[in-house]
C-alpha positions as CSV (number, residue, x, y, z in Angstrom):
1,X,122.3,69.0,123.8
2,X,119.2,67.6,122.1
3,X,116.1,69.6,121.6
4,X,113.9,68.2,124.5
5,X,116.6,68.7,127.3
6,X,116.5,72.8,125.9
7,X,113.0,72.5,126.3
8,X,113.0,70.9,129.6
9,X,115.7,73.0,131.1
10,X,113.8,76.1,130.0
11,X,110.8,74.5,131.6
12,X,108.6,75.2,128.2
13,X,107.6,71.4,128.7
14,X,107.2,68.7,131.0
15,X,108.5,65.5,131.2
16,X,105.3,63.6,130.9
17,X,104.6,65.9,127.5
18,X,108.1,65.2,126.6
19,X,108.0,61.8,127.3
20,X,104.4,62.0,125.7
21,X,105.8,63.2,122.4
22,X,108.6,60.9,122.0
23,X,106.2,57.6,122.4
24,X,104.1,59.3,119.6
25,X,107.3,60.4,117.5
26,X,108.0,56.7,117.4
27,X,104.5,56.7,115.5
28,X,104.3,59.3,113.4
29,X,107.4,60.5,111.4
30,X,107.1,63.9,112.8
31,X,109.8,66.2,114.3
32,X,109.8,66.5,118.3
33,X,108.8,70.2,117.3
34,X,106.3,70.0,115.4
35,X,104.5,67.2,117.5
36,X,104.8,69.4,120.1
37,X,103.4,72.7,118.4
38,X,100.7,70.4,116.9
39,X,99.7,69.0,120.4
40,X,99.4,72.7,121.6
41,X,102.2,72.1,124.1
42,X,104.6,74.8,122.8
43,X,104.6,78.1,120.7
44,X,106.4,78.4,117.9
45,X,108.4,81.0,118.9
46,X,109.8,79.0,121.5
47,X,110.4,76.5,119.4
48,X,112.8,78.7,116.9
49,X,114.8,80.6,120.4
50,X,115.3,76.9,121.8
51,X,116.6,75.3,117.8
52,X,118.7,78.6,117.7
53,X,120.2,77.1,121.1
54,X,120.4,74.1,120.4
55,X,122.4,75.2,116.8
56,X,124.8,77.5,118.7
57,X,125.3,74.9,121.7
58,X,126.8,72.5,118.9
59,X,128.6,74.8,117.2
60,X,130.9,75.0,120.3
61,X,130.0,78.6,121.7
62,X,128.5,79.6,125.4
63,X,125.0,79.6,126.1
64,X,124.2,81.8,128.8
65,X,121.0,81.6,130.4
């Protein structure tokens, strides 16, 4: 599952910010993440719970929410 679904689905963003911040990723050679933080649109902290999702999502193993 990529990053900005997590976010979505844990409503930590909205579409128009995520859509936002992939238009300016195509920009700026910046991770989706650290647009975001930079934008103020996310906390860090959120940031590492929903990476530490998205790792153990690809790794094959349950995600409950």
């Amino acid at each position: 599952m990529k990053l900005g679904e997590i976010l979505l689905k844990k409503k930590l963003i909205s579409s128009t910010q995520l859509e936002q911040a992939l238009n300016l990723q195509c920009l700026y050679s910046e991770k989706l993440g650290e647009l975001l933080i930079n934008k103020g649109w996310l906390q860090s902290h959120d940031l590492d719970k929903a990476l530490r999702e998205q790792y153990w999502r690809q790794q094959g193993f349950w995600v409950i929410d």
